[in-house]
C-alpha positions in Angstrom: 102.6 93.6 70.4 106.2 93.2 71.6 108.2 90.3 72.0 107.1 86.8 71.0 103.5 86.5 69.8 102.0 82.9 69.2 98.9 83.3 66.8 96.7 80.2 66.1 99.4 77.8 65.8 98.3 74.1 64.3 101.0 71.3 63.8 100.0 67.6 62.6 101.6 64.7 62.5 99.6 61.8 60.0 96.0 62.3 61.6 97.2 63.1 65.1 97.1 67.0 66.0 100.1 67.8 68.2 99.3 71.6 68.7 95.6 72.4 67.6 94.9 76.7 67.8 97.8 77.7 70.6 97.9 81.2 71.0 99.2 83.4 73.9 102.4 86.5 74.2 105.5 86.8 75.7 106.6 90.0 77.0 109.9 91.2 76.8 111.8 90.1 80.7 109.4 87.6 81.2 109.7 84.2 82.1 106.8 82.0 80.8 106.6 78.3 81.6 104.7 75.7 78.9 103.5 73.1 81.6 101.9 69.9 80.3 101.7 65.9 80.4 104.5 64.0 78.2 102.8 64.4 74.8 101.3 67.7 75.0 102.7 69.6 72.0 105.6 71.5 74.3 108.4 70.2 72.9 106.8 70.1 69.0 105.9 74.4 69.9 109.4 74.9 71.1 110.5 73.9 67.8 108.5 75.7 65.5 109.3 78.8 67.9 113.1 78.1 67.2 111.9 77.7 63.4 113.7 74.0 63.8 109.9 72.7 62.6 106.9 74.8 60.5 103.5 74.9 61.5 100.8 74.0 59.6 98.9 76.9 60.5 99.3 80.3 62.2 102.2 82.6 62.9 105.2 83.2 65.2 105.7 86.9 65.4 108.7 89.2 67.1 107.6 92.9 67.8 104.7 92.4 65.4 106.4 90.6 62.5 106.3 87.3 61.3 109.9 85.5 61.4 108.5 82.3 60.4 111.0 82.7 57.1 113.5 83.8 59.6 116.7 80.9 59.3 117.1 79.2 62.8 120.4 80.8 63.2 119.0 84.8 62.5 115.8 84.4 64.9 118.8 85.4 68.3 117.1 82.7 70.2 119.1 80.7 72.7 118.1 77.1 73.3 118.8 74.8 76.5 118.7 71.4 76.6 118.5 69.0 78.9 121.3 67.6 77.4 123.8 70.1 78.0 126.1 69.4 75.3 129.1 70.6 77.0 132.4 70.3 74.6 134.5 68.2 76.6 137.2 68.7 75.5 136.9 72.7 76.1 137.5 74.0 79.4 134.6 76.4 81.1 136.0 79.4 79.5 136.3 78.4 76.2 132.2 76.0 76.6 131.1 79.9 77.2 133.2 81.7 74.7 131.9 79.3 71.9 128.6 81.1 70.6 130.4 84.9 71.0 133.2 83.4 68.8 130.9 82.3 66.5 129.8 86.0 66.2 133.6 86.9 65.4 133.7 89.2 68.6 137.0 90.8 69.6 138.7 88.4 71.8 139.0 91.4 74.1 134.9 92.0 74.3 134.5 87.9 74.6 136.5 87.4 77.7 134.6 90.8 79.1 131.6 88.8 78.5 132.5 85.2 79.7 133.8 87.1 82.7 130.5 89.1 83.6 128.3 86.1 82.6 130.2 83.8 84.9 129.5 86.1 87.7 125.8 86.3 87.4 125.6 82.5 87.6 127.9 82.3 90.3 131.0 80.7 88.5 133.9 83.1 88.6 137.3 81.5 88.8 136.3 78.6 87.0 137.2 79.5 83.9 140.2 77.5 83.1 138.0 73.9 84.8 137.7 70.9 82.7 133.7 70.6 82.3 133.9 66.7 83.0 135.1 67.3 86.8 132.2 69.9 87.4 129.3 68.3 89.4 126.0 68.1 87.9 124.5 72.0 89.4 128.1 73.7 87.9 127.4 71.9 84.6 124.1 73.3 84.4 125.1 76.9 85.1 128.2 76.7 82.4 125.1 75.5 80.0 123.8 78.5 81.2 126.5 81.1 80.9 127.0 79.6 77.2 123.0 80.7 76.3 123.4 83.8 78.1 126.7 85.0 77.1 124.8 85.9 72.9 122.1 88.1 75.0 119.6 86.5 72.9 116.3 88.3 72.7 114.7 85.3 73.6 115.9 82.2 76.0 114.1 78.5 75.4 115.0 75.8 77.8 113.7 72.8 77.4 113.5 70.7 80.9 116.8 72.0 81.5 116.5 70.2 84.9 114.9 67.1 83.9 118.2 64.8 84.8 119.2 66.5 88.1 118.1 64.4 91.5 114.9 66.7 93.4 117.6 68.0 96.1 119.2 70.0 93.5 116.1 70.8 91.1 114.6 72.6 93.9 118.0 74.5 94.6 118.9 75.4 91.0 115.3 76.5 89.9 115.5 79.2 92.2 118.3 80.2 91.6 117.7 80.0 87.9 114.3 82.2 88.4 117.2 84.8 89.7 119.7 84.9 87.3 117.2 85.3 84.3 115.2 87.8 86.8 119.3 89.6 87.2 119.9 89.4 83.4 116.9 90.6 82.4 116.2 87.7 80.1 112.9 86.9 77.5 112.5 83.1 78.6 110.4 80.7 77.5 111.0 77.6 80.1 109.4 73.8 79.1 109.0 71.4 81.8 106.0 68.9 83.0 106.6 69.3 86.5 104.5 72.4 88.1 106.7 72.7 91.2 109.3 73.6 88.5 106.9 75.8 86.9 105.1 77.3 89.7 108.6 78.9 91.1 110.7 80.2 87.7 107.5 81.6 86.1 105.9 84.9 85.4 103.0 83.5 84.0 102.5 79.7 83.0 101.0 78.5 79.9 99.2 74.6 80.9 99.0 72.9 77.4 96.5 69.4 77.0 96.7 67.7 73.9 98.2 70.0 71.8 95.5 72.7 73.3 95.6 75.6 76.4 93.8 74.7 78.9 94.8 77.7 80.7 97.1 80.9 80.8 97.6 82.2 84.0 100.1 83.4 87.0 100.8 80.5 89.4 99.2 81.5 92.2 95.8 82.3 90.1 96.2 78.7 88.2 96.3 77.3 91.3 94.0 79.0 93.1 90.8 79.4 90.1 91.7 76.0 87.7 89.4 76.3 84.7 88.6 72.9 84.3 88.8 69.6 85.6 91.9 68.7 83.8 93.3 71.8 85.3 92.8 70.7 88.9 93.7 67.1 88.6 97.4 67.8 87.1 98.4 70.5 89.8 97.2 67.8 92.3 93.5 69.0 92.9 91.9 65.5 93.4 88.5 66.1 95.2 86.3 66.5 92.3 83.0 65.0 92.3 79.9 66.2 89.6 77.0 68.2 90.6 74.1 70.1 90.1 73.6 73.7 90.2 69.9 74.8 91.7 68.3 78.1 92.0 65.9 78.6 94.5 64.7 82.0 95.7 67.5 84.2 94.4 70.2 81.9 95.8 72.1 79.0 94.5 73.2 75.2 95.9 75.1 72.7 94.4 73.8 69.1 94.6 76.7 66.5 94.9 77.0 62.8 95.8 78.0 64.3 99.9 74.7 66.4 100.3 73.4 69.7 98.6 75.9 72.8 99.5 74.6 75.7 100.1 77.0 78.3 98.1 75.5 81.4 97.3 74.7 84.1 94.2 77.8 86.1 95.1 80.6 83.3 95.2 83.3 84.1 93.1 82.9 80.7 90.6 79.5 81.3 90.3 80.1 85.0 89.1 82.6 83.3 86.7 80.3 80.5 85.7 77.1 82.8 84.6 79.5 85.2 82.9 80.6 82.2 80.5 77.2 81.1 80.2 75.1 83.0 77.0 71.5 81.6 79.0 70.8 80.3 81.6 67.3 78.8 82.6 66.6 79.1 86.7 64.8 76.3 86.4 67.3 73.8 84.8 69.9 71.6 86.4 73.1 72.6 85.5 76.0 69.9 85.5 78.8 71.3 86.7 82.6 70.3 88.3 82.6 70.5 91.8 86.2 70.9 93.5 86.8 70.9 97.2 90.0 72.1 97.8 91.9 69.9 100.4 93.7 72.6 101.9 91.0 74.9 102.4 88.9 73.1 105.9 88.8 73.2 109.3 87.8 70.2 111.5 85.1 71.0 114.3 84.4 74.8 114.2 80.6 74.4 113.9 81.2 76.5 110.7 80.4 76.2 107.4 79.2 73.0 105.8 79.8 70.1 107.6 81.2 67.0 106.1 80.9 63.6 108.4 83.2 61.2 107.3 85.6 58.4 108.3 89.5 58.4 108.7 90.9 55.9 106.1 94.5 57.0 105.8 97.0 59.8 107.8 100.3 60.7 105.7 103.0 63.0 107.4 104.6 65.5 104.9 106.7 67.9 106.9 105.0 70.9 107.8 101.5 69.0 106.7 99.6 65.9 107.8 97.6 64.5 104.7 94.0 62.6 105.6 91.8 60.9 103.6 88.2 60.9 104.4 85.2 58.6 103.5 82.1 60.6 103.0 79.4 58.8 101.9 81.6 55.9 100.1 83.7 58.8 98.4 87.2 59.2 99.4 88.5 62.9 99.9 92.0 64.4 100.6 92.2 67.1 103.1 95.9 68.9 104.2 96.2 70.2 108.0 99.2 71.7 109.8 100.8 69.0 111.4 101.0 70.6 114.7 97.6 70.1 115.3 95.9 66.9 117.0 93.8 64.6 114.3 92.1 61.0 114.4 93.8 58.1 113.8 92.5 55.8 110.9 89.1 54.4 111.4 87.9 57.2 113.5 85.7 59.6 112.9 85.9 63.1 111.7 83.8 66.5 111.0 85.4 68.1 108.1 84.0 71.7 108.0 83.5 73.9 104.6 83.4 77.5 104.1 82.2 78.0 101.1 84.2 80.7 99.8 87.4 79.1 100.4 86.5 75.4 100.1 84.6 75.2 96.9 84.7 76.1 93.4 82.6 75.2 90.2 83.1 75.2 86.6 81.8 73.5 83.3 81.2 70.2 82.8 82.5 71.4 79.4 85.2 68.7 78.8 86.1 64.7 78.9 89.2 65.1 80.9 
C-alpha cells in the first residue's frame, strides 16, 4: 500500500484506552480529516504518527514499511500547530527559510523555494515583514509556507484553525483545501469541528473514544451515518428507537410517531440485512431510526404523514429551522426560508418519503 498505512493501532494511558484497534490509509495527495469529540484519541494518533509517542500495539507503515523505529526528524513529516510558533524575531522570509536551512540547502535553492512557496499561499512581497505586524489569516499562511517549503511526504496539522474567529475559519479553510490541492500535498488534518472537516477533506476519518466510528467521504458520512453517535455529532438529532417488522415480503418500522411503512428495497435496509448473519422474519428487530430534518415537505399529500405542533421557528439565512411535537416527541425539520410556514403553536403536516427521510441502522452501540 502506498503512503501512510495505520494498522491496528492501540495506545493506553493507566487503565484508560486512548486509541483501541484504529486502522484506515492515506493515499499519496490526499487530504484526510481525523474528526472527533475533545478526548477522542486525535491528538494521542497524531503523535504516534509523527513517532513523538509509541503505540502499544500495531504499526505505522510508509509505502509498506514500518517506520515506527524511524527518529521523529527522518519520518519527512511536517507538523502544524495551532500554535504557530512563528520566530519573532525573524522576518517572513527567514520564519520560511528556517526548516530548508536546517537541510543545509544552497542559499540560492532556499530563496527559489521561499519564493515559489510564498506564491502558492498568496504571500509574495512579504518576505522582508516582521511576523508580529501580520494579522491573524497572514500568520497562518507563513505557518504554512514554513511546512510546505521541506515538501514533506506527509503534512499533519493539528487544528491549525482552532484560535481564528468563524469569519476567517471559514475563509482560510478553503483556501487551505486549495493550496494543499495546488501543491499536491499528503495531509493528514485534525480538527473537532465537521464544518472544518467536511470542506478541506478527501475523505474523513470520525474517531469515538479512541475507536472509528466511521471512514467515509463527506458527503457519504453525511448522508448514510453508521450509527447513532454518527448522526448526533454531524448534528442529526431526530433519532428515536424502533422496531423492524416483516409482513408479507415487505418491511415497516414501528416507532414512538406511528408504524412507517419503508419497504424491502430501501437502501438502509439493503445495508442493514447485509450486516446481519440471520435474521428471523418473525422477530422484532431494535433498530435506530433517523429522520433527516432536511429531507420533508409540508402538505403534499405524499409520503408518510407526520401531524405535529409548531413549538419553535429559527431563521438561519437561506433556512428556517422548526421544531415539531409529534406525539410528545420534539423533531427538527430545515425548510427554505422563502417559503410560507406556521407560527409557533400552530399546527403542521410534516410529510415523509421514505427514501429520502429515513434511514435505519443497529442498535449496536450505547452512544
Amino acid at each position: 500500500m502506498s503512503g501512510l498505512s495505520i494498522l491496528d493501532i492501540h495506545k493506553r494511558f493507566a487503565k484508560n484506552y486512548a486509541l483501541a484497534g484504529v486502522t484506515f490509509n492515506v493515499k499519496p495527495g490526499n487530504i484526510i480529516a481525523l474528526l472527533g469529540p475533545s478526548g477522542c484519541g486525535k491528538s494521542t494518533l497524531l503523535s504516534i504518527i509523527a513517532g513523538i509517542e509509541g503505540p502499544d500495539h500495531g504499526d505505522i507503515q510508509w509505502d509498506g514499511k514500518s517506520i515506527l523505529t524511524v527518529p521523529v526528524h527522518k519520518r519527512e513529516f511536517g507538523l502544524m500547530f495551532q500554535d504557530l510558533a512563528l520566530f519573532p524575531h525573524k522576518n517572513v522570509f527567514d520564519n520560511v527559510a528556517f526548516g530548508l536551512r536546517m537541510h543545509r540547502l544552497p542559499e540560492e535553492m532556499v530563496r527559489s523555494e521561499v519564493d515559489n512557496v510564498l506564491e502558492v499561499v498568496g504571500l509574495s512581497g512579504f518576505e522582508k515583514r516582521d511576523v508580529n505586524t501580520l494579522s491573524g489569516g497572514e500568520a497562518q499562511r507563513v505557518a504554512l509556507a514554513r511546512s510546505l517549503a521541506p515538501h514533506p511526504r506527509l503534512l499533519m496539522l493539528d487544528e491549525p484553525l482552532g484560535s481564528l474567529d468563524r469569519n476567517l475559519r471559514e475563509r482560510l479553510v478553503i483556501d487551505l483545501r486549495y493550496i494543499l490541492r495546488e501543491s499536491n500535498q499528503t495531509a493528514l488534518y485534525v480538527t473537532h469541528d465537521q464544518e472544518e472537516a467536511f470542506t478541506i477533506a478527501d475523505q474523513v476519518v470520525l474517531l469515538n473514544k479512541g475507536v472509528v466510528e466511521q471512514i467515509g467521504t463527506p458527503l457519504n458520512m453525511y448522508n448514510l451515518p453508521a450509527s447513532r453517535f454518527v448522526a448526533r455529532f454531524l448534528g442529526l438529532n431526530n433519532l428515536i428507537e424502533g422496531f423492524l417488522i416483516f409482513h408479507d415480503g415487505n418491511i415497516s418500522v414501528d416507532t414512538q410517531i406511528g408504524l412507517i411503512p419503508i419497504g424491502i428495497n430501501h437502501f438502509s435496509v439493503r445495508s442493514y440485512i447485509q450486516k446481519k448473519k440471520e435474521i428471523n422474519l418473525h422477530d422484532q428487530l431494535k433498530v435506530n431510526v433517523l429522520i433527516r430534518p432536511d429531507s420533508a415537505d409540508i402538505n403534499t399529500d405524499k409520503g408518510f404523514p407526520l401531524n405535529g405542533i409548531v413549538s419553535e421557528t429559527s431563521f438561519r439565512g437561506s433556512t428556517c429551522r422548526l421544531v415539531v411535537v409529534v406525539k410528545e416527541l420534539p423533531l427538527t425539520f430545515e425548510f427554505p426560508a422563502t417559503i410560507d410556514l406556521p407560527d409557533p403553536g400552530e399546527k403542521i403536516v410534516i410529510d415523509l418519503d421514505p427514501e429520502r427521510s429515513i434511514q435505519i441502522f443497529p442498535d449496536d452501540r450505547n452512544s
